[in-house]
ZAMARGU-4260 file (C-alpha; in steps of 0.2 Angstrom, whole numbers, plus 5000, padded with zeros to 4 digits):
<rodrens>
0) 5332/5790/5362 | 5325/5773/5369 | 5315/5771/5355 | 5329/5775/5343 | 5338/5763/5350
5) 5323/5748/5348 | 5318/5754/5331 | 5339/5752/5325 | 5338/5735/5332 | 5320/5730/5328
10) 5319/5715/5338 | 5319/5707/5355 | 5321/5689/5364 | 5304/5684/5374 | 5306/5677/5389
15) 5296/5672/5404 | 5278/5671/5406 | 5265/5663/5389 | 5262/5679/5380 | 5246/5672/5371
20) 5235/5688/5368 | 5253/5698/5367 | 5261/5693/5350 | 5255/5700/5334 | 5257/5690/5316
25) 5261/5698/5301 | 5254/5692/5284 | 5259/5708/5274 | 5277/5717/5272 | 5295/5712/5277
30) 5289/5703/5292 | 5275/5695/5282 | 5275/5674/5291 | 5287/5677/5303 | 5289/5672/5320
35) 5278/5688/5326 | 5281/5702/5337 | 5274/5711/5355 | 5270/5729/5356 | 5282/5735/5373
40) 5274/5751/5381 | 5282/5763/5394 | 5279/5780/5398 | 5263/5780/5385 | 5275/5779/5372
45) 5277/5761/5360 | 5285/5753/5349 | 5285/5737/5340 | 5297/5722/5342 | 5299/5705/5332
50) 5304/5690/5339 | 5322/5684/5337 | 5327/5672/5350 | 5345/5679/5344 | 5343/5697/5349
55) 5353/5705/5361 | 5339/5716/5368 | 5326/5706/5381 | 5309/5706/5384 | 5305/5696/5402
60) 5286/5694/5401 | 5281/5694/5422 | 5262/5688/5417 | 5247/5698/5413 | 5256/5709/5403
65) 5268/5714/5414 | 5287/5715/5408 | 5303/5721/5407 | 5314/5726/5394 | 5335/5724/5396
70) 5343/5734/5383 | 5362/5739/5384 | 5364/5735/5401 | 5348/5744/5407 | 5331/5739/5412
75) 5315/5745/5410 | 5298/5742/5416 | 5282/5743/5404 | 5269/5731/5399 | 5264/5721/5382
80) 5251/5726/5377 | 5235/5715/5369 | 5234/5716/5353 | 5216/5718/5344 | 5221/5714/5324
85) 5239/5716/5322 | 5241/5731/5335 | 5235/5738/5349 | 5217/5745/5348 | 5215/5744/5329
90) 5206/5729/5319 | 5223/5732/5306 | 5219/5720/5291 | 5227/5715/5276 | 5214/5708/5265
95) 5225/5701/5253 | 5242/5693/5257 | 5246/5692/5240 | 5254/5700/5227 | 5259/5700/5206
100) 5270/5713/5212 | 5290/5711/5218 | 5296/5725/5230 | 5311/5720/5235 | 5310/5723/5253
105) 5292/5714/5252 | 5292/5694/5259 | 5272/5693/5252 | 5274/5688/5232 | 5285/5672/5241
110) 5270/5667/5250 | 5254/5659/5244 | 5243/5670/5241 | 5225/5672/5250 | 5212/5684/5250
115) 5199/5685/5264 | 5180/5685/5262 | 5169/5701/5266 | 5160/5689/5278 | 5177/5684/5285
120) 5184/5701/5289 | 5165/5709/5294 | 5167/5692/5307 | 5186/5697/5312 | 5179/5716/5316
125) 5165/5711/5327 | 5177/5698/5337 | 5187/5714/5344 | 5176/5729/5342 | 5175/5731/5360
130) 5193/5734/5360 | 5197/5745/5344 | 5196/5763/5342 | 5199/5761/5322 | 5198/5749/5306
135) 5214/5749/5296 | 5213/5740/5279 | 5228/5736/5269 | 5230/5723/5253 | 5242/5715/5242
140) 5238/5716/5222 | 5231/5698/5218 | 5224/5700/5202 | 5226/5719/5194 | 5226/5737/5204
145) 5207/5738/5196 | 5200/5722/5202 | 5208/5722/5220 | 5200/5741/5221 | 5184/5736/5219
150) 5185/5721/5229 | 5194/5733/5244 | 5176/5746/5242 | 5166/5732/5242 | 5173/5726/5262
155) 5173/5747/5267 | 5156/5746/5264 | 5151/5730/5274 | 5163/5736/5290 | 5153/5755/5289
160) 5140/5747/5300 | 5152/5748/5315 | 5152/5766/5315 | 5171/5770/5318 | 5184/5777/5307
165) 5193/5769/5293 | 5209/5771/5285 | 5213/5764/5267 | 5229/5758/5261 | 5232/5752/5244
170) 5239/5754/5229 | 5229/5767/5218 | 5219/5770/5202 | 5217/5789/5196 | 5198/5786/5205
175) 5206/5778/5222 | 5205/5794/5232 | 5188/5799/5227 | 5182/5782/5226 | 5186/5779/5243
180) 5180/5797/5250 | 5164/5794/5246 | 5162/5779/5255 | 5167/5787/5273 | 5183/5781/5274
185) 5192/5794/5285 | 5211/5792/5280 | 5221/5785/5264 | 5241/5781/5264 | 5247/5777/5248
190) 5267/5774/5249 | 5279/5784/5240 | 5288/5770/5247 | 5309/5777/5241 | 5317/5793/5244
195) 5320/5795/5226 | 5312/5789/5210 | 5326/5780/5204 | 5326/5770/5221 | 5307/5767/5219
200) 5310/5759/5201 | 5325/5748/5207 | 5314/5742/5222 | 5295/5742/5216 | 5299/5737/5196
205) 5281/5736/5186 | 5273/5752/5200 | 5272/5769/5195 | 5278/5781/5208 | 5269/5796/5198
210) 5252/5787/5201 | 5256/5787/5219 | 5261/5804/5219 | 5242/5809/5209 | 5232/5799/5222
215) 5240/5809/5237 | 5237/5826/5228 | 5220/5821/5224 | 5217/5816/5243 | 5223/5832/5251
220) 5209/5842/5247 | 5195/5828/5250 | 5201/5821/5267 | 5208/5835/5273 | 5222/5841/5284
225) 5230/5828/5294 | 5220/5813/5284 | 5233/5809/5271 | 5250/5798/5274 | 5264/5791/5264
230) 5275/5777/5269 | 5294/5780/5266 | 5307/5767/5270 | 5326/5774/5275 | 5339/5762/5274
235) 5337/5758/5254 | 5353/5766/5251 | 5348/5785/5250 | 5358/5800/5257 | 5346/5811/5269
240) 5347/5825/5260 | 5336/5813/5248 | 5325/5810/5261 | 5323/5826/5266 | 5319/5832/5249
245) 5306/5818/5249 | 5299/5824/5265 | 5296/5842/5261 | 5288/5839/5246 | 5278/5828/5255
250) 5273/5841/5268 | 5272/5854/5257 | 5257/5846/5246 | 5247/5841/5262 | 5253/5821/5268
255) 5259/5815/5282 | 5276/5807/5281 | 5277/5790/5288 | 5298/5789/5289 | 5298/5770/5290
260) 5318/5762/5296 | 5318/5747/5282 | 5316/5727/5290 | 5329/5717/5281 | 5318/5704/5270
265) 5315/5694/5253 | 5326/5703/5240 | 5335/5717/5253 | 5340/5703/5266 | 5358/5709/5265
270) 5351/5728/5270 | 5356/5734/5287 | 5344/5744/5297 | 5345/5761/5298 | 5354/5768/5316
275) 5349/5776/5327 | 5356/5789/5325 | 5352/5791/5308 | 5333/5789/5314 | 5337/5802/5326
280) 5344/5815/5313 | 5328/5812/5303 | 5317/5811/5315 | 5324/5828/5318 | 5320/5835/5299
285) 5303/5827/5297 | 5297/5838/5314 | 5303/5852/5308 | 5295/5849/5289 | 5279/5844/5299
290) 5281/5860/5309 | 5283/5872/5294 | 5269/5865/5284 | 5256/5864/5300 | 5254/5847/5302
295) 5252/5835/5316 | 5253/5816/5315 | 5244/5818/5334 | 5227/5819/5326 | 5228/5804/5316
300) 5215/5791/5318 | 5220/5776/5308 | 5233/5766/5303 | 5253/5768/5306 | 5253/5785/5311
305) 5239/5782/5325 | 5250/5765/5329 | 5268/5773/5331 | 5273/5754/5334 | 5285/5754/5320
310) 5291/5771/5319 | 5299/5787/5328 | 5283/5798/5326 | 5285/5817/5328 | 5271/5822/5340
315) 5268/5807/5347 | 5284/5802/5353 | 5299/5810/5361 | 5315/5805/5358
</rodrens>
């Protein structure tokens, strides 16, 4: 129920103590240049909190990562917890913050856009790999969905000297999956993004949804159970029985939901984020979807699902 209750508001003031080492920077996605966000842990469960010196909900950082959070009159003890690349215990990288595409909920095409060298990210890796248990890769589209594949297998192949897993997200070709598989990458999410296909055309113009749809069918089968995810956002204007319709087939080919409450940005500024309980209720028909089709989010390795920062995750938390 606490988490609910963060993920419905989606931000906290930061008080107290410097939290250098605490605050992660976002250079991809609704949050993409913002002011940054902590990770607040308690009771082995997290979640992810922007800054908003305007927020009602408070984070009092005590010092060395000590801190309490005052929500609706209550507080509670946890901690911050340090971040490696992005999140806790993962080198999370987007390796290009750019894009010639224009989601709607997306802040990136509005930035300038900037792709990082193989020797710059390989560089970024070995400055955590102490502290991470994963490599997540994610990427705008600079230049075409062809050129910014090959440039995205080109840096799995220079990080495979570290010898931990990697999770894949971009947007695919018809050879993504298989492309990808070969090199060792352990898990791919490409994102369904909408609830419905006339959502995804209103909020992703000039993306095909169907290709996104081939690339996860194609990835069951090579990756394996619990290795493929989708991101869907709730809060686009879609009824739940939409979203669970998007679920189940979902979980019935094989992937892994990621039901992702939308962040108000760019082009969907004007959105309110989902309640909670509205993420309670589908948090309630994804388990149950994950339950019939026999998969659990637990054993992910990589990325959001491994995370949990920025959703209600069946399996790995309660509610």
């Amino acid at each position: 129920m606490l988490k609910a209750r963060l993920l419905e508001a989606g931000a906290a003031r930061l008080e107290g103590e410097p939290a250098d080492g605490y605050i992660s920077a976002s250079t991809a996605g609704p949050g993409a240049r913002g002011p940054g966000s902590v990770f607040f842990s308690h009771g082995g469960r997290r979640v992810r909190l922007a800054i908003d010196p305007e927020s009602s909900i408070r984070v009092m950082h005590r010092g060395g990562g000590e801190a309490v959070l005052s929500v609706d009159g209550k507080e509670i003890s946890g901690i911050l917890e340090k971040i490696a690349l992005h999140c806790p215990r993962q080198a999370y990288i987007t390796i290009s913050s750019g894009c010639i595409f224009s989601c709607r909920y997306c802040e990136v095409p509005g930035h300038p856009p900037r792709r990082k060298s193989v020797d710059e990210i390989v560089a970024m890796v070995e400055g955590v790999a102490d502290r991470i248990d994963a490599i997540s890769l994610t990427c705008g589209v600079m230049g075409s969905v062809e050129e910014e594949e090959r440039y995205v297998l080109d840096v799995v192949q220079k990080l495979g000297k570290f010898g931990i897993p990697i999770g894949v997200s971009i947007y695919p070709t018809n050879e993504s999956a298989e492309r990808l598989c070969a090199l060792g990458v352990r898990e791919v999410k490409f994102n369904v993004e909408t609830a419905t296909d006339a959502l995804f055309e209103k909020m992703c113009p000039g993306l095909s949804r169907d290709d996104i749809w081939r690339a996860l069918a194609q990835s069951v089968p090579l990756f394996g159970k619990n290795r493929v995810f989708s991101n869907l956002i709730i809060g686009l204007g879609e009824t739940d029985e939409q979203v669970e319709e998007c679920i189940q087939d979902l979980t019935r080919m094989g992937v892994i939901p990621v039901v992702r409450p939308l962040s108000p940005a760019a082009g969907c500024r004007g959105y309110r984020r989902p309640s909670k309980e509205r993420i309670l209720s589908i948090n309630r028909i994804h388990a149950e979807a994950l339950r019939e089709a026999g998969l659990d989010p637990g054993a992910a390795l990589t990325m959001c699902v491994a995370c949990t920062g920025c959703d209600l995750v069946p399996g790995r938390d309660d509610t």
